[in-house]
N, C-alpha and C positions, 0 to 999 in steps of 0.2 A: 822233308816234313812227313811227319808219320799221324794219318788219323788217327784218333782213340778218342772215341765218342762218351768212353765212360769216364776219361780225366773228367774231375771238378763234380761230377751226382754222388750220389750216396752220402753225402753229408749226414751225420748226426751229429749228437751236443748230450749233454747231461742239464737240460734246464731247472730251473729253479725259481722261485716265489714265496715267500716269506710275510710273517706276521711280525711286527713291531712291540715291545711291552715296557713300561715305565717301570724301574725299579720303586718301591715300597721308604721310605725316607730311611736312613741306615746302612740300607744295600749300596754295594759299590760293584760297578762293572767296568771295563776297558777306557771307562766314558770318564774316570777316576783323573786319567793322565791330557785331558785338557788341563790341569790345572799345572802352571808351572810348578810349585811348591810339591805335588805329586809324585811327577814325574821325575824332579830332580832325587825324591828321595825312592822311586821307584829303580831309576838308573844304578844310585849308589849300593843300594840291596844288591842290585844282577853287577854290579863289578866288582862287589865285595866278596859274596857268596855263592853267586848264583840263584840268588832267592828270589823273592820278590813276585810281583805280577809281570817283570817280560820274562819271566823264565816259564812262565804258561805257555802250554799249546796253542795258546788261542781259539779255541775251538774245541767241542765235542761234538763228535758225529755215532749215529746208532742207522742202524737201518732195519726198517717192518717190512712184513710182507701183503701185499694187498689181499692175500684169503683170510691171513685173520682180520680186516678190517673190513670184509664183504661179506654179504650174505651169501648163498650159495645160487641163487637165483639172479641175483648180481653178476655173480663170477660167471656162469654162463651167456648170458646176455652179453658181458665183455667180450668172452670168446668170440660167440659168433659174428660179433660185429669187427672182430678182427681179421677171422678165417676168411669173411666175406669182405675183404679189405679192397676198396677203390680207391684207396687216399696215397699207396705209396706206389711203390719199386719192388717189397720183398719178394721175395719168390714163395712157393707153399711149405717148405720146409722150414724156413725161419719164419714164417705168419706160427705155425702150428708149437715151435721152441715156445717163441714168445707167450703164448696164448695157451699152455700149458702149464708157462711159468708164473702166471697169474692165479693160477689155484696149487700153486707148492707151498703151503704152510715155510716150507726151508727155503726160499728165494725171497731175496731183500729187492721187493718191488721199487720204496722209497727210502732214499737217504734223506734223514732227518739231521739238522745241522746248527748248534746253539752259538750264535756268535754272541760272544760278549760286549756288543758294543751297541750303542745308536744308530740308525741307517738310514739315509733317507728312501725309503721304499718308494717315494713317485719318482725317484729319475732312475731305472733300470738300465737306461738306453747311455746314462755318464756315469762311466767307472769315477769317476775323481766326486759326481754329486752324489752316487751313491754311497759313497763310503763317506761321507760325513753327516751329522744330524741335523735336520729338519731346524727350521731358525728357532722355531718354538719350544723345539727339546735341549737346545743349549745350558749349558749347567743343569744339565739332569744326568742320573743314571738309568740307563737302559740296555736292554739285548732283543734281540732279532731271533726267531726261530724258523727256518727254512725247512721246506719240504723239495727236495732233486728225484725228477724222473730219474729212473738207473737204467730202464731201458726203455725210451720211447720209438715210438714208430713212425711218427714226424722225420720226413727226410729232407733236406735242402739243397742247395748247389752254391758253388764256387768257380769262379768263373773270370778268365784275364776280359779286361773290355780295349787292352794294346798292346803291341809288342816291345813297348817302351816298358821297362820293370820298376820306373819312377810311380809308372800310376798304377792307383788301387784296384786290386781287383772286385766285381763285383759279387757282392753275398750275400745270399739268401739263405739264413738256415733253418727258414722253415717252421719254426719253432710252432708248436698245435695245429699243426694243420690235418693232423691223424682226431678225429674224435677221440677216439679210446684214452690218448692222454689228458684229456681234459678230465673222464670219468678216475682216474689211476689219480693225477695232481688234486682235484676234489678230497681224494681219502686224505691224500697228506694234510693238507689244510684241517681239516676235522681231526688228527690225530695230536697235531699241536696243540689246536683248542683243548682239546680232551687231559692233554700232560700238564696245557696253562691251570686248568681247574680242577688240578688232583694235588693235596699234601704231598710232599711238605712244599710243594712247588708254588701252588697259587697263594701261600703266606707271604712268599717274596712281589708279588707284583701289586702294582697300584692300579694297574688300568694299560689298556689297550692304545699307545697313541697310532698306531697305522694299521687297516684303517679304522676311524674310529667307528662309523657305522659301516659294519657288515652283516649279511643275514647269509649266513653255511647253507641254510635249509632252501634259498633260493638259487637254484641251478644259473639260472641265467647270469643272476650278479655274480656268482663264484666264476663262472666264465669269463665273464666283462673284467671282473679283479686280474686272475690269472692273466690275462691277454694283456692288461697296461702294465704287469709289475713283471712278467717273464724275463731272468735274466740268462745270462751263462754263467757253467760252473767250470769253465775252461777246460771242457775235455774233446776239444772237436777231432775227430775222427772219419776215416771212412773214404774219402775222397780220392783214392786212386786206390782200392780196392784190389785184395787178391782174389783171382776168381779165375774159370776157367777162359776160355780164349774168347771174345766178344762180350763176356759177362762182365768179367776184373778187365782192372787198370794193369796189375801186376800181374806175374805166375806166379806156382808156389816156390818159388827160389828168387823172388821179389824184385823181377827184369821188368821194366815195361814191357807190354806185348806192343810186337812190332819194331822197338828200337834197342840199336845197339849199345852195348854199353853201359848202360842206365839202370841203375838197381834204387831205390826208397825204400830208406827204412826209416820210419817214424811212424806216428798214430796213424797217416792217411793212410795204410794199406789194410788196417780192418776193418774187416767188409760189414761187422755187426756190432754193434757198444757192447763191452762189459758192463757187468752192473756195479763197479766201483769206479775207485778214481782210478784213470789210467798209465799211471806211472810206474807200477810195477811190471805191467804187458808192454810199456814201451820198451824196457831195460829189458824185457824177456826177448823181444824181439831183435834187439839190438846184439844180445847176445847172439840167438840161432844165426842172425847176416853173417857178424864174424867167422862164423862155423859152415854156412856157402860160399863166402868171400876164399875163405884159405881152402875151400875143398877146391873151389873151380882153380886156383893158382895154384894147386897141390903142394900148399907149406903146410 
C-alpha cells in the first residue's frame, strides 16, 4: 500500500445556476417536442434532410468577463479577498493567476448557457427532475439561461468509504464554499436578467416562471437562491493532481508518486480548471500520455 495523502483533494467542478423563462404565445422552444404530433414530424424532417429542430445544437453558450460587469472597486475588493484566501488549498501563485484573471477585460469569467427547453430549477440535486418541467409549465414553451463559474475557487473532496468497489464513494464537491464565487455567480445572474430585458430578446418572453420572486439587488437571497439551485456542469477535475512530490497525486509524466506502474490520464490530473469545457484538455492530455507511454517503451 502506498500513502498519497493528496488522492481524492483538489476537487473542482464548473458549477452552475440558472433563471427559468415562459416563452411569449407563438414562440416555440425544445418544449415543442412533448407533443407527439411534433416530434413525429420533427424526426421525419432529421431523417429526411437533416433539418428540423434535432439537427440543433441544442444549446448556445457565450462567455463574459467579470471586469466588464464590475466596478473597478469591485474587482479589487474581489481580489483581495482572494489573495487573502482562508477558504481553500491554492497555493500563492494560483490565488494571484486567478485574481488577476478577474480584472482581464479578455478572460471569460462566466459561461453563459441558453438551453432551449423548460427546467425544473428546484431539483438541482436529480438529473432526471431536473431536466423535466415544473408540473405547472407543462404544455408551455420555455428556456432556461444559466450562468457556469469557469474558474471557481471552491474546492472539494473525493474519497473511497471501502475497499469493496461496489460502494460509492464519498463526495464532497464543495461547491461555494470559497466567498468569491458567490460575488463572481452574482454577476452572472444579473447579466442574464440584463440580456432577458434587452430587444430583440425580451419581445420573446412572457414572464419569469423560476423564480418567480427574486430581488438581484438583495445579496443574501441571491445567496440563499445560488446555494438551493447550484448544479454541475460535468466537468469534475483535479483529484489526483500533477504536482511536485507531496503537493500532486501525479508527476509530470502522470506516474502516481510512490507507486509502481500506475500512470492517469484523464481530467483528475489537473491541478487547476480551465475556464471552458474540458474536453478538448482531456484529448490534449491523452495525446502527450501516448507520447510518454511510447517514449518510456522506446517505440
Amino acid at each position: 500500500m502506498v500513502e498519497n495523502a493528496r488522492v481524492g483533494e483538489n476537487f473542482q467542478d464548473h458549477p452552475a445556476s440558472g433563471l427559468g423563462y415562459e416563452l411569449v404565445d407563438g414562440e416555440k422552444s425544445l418544449d415543442m417536442l412533448q407533443n407527439e404530433s411534433e416530434l413525429q414530424a420533427a424526426m421525419t424532417s432529421y431523417m429526411s434532410d437533416k433539418s428540423g429542430p434535432l439537427s440543433s445544437g441544442g444549446a448556445a453558450v457565450g462567455f463574459v468577463s467579470y471586469a466588464d460587469l464590475s466596478t473597478p472597486s469591485e474587482i479589487r475588493a474581489l481580489q483581495e479577498l482572494i489573495l487573502s484566501d482562508k477558504y481553500t488549498g491554492h497555493d500563492e501563485a494560483t490565488k494571484e493567476l486567478i485574481a488577476d484573471s478577474l480584472a482581464d477585460h479578455n478572460y471569460g469569467s462566466l459561461q453563459i448557457v441558453l438551453l432551449p427547453a423548460t427546467m425544473n430549477l428546484s431539483l438541482p440535486y436529480s438529473q432526471i427532475g431536473l431536466f423535466q418541467p415544473p408540473p405547472e409549465q407543462l404544455g408551455k414553451q420555455g428556456i432556461v439561461l444559466a450562468a457556469c463559474l469557469a474558474r471557481p475557487l471552491s474546492m472539494g473532496t473525493i474519497h473511497i468509504t471501502s475497499s469493496d468497489p461496489q460502494i460509492d464513494p464519498r463526495i464532497d464537491p464543495g461547491y461555494l464554499t470559497h466567498p468569491a464565487d458567490i460575488e463572481v455567480f452574482a454577476k452572472g445572474l444579473e447579466i442574464i436578467t440584463k440580456i432577458v430585458d434587452t430587444s430583440p430578446f425580451k419581445e420573446k418572453i412572457k414572464r419569469r416562471y423560476h423564480p418567480v420572486e427574486f430581488d438581484l439587488g438583495d445579496r443574501k437571497s441571491v445567496e440563499e437562491y445560488l446555494r438551493r439551485t447550484c448544479a454541475t456542469e460535468y466537468h469534475p477535475i483535479g483529484t489526483v493532481a500533477m504536482g511536485k512530490k507531496g503537493v500532486g497525486a501525479v508527476d509530470d509524466r502522470l506516474k502516481v508518486w510512490g507507486a509502481k506502474g500506475l500512470r492517469v490520464v484523464d481530467a483528475s490530473v489537473m491541478p487547476l480548471h480551465v475556464s471552458g469545457n474540458i474536453v478538448s484538455t482531456v484529448y490534449a492530455i491523452a495525446e502527450k500520455a501516448s507520447d510518454l507511454i511510447k517514449e518510456d517503451w522506446e517505440l
